[in-house]
C-alpha positions as CSV (number, residue, x, y, z in Angstrom):
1,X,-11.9,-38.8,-35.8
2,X,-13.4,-41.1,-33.4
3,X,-13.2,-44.1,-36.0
4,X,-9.3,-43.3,-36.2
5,X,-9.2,-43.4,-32.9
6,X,-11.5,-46.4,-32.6
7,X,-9.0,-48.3,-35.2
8,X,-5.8,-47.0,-33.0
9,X,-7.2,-48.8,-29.7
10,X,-8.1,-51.8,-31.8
11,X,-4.5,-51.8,-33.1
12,X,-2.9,-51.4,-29.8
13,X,-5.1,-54.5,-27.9
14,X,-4.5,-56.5,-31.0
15,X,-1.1,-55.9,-30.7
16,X,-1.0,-56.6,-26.8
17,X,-2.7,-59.8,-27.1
18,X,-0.1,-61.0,-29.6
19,X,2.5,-59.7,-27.2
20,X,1.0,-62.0,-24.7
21,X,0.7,-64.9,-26.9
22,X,4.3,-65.0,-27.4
23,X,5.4,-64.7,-24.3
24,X,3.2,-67.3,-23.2
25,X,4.5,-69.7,-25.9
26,X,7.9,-69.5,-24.7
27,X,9.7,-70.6,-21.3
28,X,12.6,-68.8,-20.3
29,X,15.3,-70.9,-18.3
30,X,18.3,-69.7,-16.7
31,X,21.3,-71.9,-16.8
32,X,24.7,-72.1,-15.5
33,X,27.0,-71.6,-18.2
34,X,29.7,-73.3,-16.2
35,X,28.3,-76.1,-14.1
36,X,29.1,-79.5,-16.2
37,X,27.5,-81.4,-16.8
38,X,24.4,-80.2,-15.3
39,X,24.8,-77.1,-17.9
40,X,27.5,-75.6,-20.1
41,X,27.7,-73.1,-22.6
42,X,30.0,-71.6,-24.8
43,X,29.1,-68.5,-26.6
44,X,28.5,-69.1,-30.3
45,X,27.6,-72.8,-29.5
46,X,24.4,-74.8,-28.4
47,X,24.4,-75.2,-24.8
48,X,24.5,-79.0,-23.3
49,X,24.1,-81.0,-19.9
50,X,21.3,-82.6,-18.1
51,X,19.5,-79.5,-17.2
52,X,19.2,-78.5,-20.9
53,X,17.9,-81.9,-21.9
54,X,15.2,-81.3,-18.8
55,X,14.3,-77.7,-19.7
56,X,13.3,-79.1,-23.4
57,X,11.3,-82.1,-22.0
58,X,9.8,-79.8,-19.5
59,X,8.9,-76.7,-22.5
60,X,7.9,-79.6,-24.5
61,X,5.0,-81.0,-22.3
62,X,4.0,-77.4,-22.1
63,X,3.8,-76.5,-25.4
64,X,6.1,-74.0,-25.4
65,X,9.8,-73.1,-27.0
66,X,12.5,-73.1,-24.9
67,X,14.5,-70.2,-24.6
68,X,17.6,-70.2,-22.0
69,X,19.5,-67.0,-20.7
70,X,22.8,-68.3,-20.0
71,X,24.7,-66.5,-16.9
72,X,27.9,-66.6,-14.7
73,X,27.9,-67.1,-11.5
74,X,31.4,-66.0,-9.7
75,X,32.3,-68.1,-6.3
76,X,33.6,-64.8,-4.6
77,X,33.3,-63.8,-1.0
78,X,30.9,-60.8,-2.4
79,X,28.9,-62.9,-4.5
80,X,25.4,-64.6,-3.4
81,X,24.1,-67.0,-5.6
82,X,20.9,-66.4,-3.8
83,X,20.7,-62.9,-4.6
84,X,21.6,-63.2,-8.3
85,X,19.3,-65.9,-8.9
86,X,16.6,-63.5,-7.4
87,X,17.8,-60.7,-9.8
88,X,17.7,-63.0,-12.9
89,X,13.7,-63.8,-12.2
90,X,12.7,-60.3,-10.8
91,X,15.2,-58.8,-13.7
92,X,12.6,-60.7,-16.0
93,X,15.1,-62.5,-18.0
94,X,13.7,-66.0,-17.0
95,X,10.6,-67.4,-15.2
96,X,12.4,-70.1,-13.6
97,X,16.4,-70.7,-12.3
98,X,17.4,-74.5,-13.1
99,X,19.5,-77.0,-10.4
100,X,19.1,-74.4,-7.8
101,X,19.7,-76.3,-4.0
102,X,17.2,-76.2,-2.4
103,X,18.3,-74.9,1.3
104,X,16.1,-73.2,4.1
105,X,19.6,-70.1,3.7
106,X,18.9,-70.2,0.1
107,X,15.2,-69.4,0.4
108,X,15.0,-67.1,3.3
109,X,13.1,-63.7,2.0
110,X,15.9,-61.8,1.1
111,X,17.4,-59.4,3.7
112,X,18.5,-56.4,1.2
113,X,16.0,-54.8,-1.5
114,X,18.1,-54.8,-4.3
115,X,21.0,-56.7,-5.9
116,X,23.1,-56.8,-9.2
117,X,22.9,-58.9,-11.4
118,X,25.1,-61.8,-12.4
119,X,27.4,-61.8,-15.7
120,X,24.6,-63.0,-18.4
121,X,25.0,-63.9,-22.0
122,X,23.6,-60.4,-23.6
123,X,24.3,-58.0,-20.6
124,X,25.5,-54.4,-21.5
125,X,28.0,-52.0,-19.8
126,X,24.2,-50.7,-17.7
127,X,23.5,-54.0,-17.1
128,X,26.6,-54.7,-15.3
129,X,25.9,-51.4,-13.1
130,X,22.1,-51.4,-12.1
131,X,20.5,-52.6,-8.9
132,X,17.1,-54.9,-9.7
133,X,14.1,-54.8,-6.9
134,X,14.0,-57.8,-5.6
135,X,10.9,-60.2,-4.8
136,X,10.8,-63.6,-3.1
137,X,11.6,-66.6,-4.1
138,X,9.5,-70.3,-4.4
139,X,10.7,-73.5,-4.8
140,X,9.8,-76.4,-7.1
141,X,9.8,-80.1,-6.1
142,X,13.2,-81.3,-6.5
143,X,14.5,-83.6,-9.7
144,X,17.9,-84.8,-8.1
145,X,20.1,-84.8,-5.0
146,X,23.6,-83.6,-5.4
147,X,26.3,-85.1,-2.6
148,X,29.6,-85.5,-1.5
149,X,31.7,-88.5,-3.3
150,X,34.8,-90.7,-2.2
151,X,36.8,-90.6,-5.4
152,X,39.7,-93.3,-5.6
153,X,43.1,-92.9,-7.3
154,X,45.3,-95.3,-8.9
155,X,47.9,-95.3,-6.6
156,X,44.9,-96.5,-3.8
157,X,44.7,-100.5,-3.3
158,X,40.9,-101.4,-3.2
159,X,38.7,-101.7,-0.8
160,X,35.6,-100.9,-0.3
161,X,34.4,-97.5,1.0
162,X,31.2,-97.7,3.0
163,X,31.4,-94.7,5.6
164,X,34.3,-91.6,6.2
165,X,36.3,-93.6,8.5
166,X,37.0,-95.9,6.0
167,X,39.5,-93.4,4.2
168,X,41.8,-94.2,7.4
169,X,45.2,-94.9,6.6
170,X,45.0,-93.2,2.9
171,X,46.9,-90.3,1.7
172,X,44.1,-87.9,1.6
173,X,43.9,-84.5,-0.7
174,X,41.2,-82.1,0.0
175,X,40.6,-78.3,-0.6
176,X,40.7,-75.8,2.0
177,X,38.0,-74.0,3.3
178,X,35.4,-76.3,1.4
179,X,32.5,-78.4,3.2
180,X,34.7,-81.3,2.3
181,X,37.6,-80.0,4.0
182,X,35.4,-79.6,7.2
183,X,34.0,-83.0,7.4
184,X,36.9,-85.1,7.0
185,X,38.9,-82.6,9.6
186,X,36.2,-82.9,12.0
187,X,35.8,-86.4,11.8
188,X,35.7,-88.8,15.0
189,X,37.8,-85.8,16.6
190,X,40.4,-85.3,14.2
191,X,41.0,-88.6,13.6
192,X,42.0,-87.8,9.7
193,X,43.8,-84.7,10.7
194,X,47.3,-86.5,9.8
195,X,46.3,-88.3,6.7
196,X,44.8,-85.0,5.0
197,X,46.8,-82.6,2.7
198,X,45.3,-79.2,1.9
199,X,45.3,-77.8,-1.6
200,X,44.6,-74.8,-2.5
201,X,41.3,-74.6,-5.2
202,X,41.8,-72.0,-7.0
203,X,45.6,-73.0,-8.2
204,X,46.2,-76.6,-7.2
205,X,44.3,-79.4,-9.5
206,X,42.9,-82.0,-7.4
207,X,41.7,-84.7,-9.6
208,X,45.0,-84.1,-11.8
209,X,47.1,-84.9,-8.5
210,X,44.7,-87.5,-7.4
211,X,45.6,-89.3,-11.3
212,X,49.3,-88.6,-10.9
213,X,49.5,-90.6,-7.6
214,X,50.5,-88.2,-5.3
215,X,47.7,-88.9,-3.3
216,X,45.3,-91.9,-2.5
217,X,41.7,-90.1,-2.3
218,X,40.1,-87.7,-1.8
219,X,36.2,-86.3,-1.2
220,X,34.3,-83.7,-3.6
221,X,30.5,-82.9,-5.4
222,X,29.8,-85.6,-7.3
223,X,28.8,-83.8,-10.6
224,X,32.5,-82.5,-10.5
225,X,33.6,-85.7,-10.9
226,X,31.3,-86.5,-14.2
227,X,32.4,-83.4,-15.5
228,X,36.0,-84.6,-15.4
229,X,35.5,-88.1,-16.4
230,X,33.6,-86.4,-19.4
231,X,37.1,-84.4,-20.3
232,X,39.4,-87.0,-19.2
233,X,37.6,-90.4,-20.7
234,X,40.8,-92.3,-20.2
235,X,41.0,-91.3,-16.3
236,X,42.5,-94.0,-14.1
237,X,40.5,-92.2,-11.6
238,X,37.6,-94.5,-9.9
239,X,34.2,-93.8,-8.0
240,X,34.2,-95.6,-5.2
241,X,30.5,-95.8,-4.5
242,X,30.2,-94.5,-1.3
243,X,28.1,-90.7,-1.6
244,X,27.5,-88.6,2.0
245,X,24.5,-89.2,3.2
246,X,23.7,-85.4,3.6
247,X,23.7,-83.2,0.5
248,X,21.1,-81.1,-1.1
249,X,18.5,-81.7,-3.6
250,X,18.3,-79.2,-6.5
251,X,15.2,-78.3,-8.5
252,X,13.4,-74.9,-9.8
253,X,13.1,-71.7,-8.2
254,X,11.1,-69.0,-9.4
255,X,9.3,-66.0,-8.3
256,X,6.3,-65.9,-5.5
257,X,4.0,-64.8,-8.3
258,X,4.7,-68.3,-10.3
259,X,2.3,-70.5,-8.5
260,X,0.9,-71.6,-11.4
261,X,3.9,-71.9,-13.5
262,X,5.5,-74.1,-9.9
263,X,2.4,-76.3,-10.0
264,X,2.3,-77.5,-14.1
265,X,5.8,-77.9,-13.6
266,X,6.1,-80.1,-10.4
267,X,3.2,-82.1,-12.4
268,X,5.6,-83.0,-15.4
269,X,8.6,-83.9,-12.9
270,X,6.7,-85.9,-11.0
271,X,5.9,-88.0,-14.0
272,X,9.3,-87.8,-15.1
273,X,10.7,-89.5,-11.8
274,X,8.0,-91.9,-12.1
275,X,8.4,-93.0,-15.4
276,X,12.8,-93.0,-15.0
277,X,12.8,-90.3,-17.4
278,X,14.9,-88.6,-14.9
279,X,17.5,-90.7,-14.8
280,X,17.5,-91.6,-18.9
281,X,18.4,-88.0,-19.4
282,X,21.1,-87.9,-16.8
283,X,22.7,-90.5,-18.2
284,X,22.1,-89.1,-21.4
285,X,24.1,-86.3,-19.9
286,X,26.9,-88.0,-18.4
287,X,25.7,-87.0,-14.8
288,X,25.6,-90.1,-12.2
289,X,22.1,-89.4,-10.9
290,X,21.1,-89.8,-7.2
291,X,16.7,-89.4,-6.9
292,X,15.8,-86.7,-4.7
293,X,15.4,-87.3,-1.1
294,X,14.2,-86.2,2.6
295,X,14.7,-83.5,3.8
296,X,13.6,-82.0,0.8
297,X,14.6,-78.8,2.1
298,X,18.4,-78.6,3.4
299,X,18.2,-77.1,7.5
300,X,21.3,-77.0,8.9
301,X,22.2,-80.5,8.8
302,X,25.9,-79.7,7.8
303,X,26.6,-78.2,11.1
304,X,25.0,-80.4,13.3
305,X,27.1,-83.3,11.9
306,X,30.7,-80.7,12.4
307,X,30.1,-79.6,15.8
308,X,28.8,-83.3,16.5
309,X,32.7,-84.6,14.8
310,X,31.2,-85.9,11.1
311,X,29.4,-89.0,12.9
């Protein structure tokens, strides 16, 4: 009796350890699956975009596989992208978020104790209905900066764009209620206010107006504009060069329990970005990449420059 029960323990540790070993030799990422071409993923098909191409060099250096749990985030007035990312980590379905910006709001202990989780590529009906305890969320050091871009059209005549007041005198497009929207109303007092037509995001197309000439320029996130040059490769559509100054880095986030996990990873991007690796597998990617830079946490910034008119 006591060897069969001997044997059982010696089973169940055995099989433990091998538990462990497996779930040590693979990194689970969560990605996007709508966020060209940082990440994009349709079911049945390998998943793409520069955050893919990163989470292999990054398992790679590890020694691990790479496993990615794919998930949808919905840009809703009772969504928080905060709050699902936490439930993702906590949730246990990945040990680190990808191209997550990196803002103080964004980071802030959470204020509830539970949250849903998103849409995610394997969820079930219970999945969909459960509330996951929540923990806190760290940050890694940041791989690239995402920002605002002037985007030209072909009915624009050139010239060069070097700061917002330099759209004067263009027939302006712009989506309500976005961050773009804000700046370029705000801007030396309204001084855009009568070049500037609102559209409506979720049923007017932009970029598709902007091509068609009914407008001159306009302002949006840069990586939007790759991931439409990407599907539209004979666009007449042209980036002017100019990028806000202000945007937000993006980089890792994981749980407060990760330190270790945080610290071998932040080694391996730091010799990424030293060696241009970075920015090989951006343009690799199709994503115009802009290094990370100060602050590398976003404060509030944005509404400094608003309530001080967009200078």
């Amino acid at each position: 009796m006591h060897r069969l029960v001997y044997c059982a323990a010696a089973f169940m540790m055995l099989t433990a350890s091998t538990a462990a070993k497996a779930t040590d030799d693979v990194l689970r990422l969560c990605l996007d699956e709508n966020l060209p071409p940082l990440s994009l993923h349709h079911r049945g098909k390998p998943g793409s975009g520069f955050d893919v191409l990163l989470g292999k060099a990054i398992a790679d250096r590890l020694g691990r596989k790479l496993e990615i749990q794919w998930f949808e985030s919905k840009l809703d007035e009772d969504s928080s992208p905060a709050l699902e990312a936490n439930a993702l980590l906590s949730d246990g379905r990945c040990s680190l978020l990808g191209s997550y910006p990196l803002t103080q709001d964004g980071l802030v202990a959470p204020g509830v104790k539970t949250a849903k989780l998103p849409d995610f590529d394997g969820a079930t009906r219970d999945d969909r209905r459960r509330r996951v305890a929540l923990d806190k969320l760290m940050p890694s050091r940041p791989y690239l900066f995402s920002s605002l871009t002037v985007v030209l059209g072909p009915a624009a005549k050139p010239r060069r764009i070097s700061d917002i007041g330099d759209l004067a005198g263009l027939r302006l497009a712009i989506e309500s209620g976005t961050l773009a929207d804000a700046i370029l109303m705000t801007f030396d007092k309204g001084r855009l206010i009568d070049d500037i037509t609102h559209l409506i995001p979720t049923r007017d197309d932009l970029l598709g107006a902007l091509e068609q000439g009914k407008f001159e320029a306009t302002l949006l996130d840069g990586r939007r504009f790759d991931a439409y040059r990407a599907a539209h490769p004979d666009s007449k559509l042209v980036a002017s060069g100019y990028n806000y100054p202000i945007g937000a880095n993006r980089g890792y986030v994981a749980l407060s329990g990760s330190a270790e996990l945080l610290a071998a990873v932040n080694k391996i991007l730091a010799d990424l970005e030293g060696s241009g690796e970075l920015a090989k597998l951006a343009g690799t990617a199709g994503l115009t990449y802009l290094p990370p830079r100060e602050p590398i946490i976003l404060g509030d910034a944005f509404q400094k420059i608003i309530r001080s008119g967009a200078r």
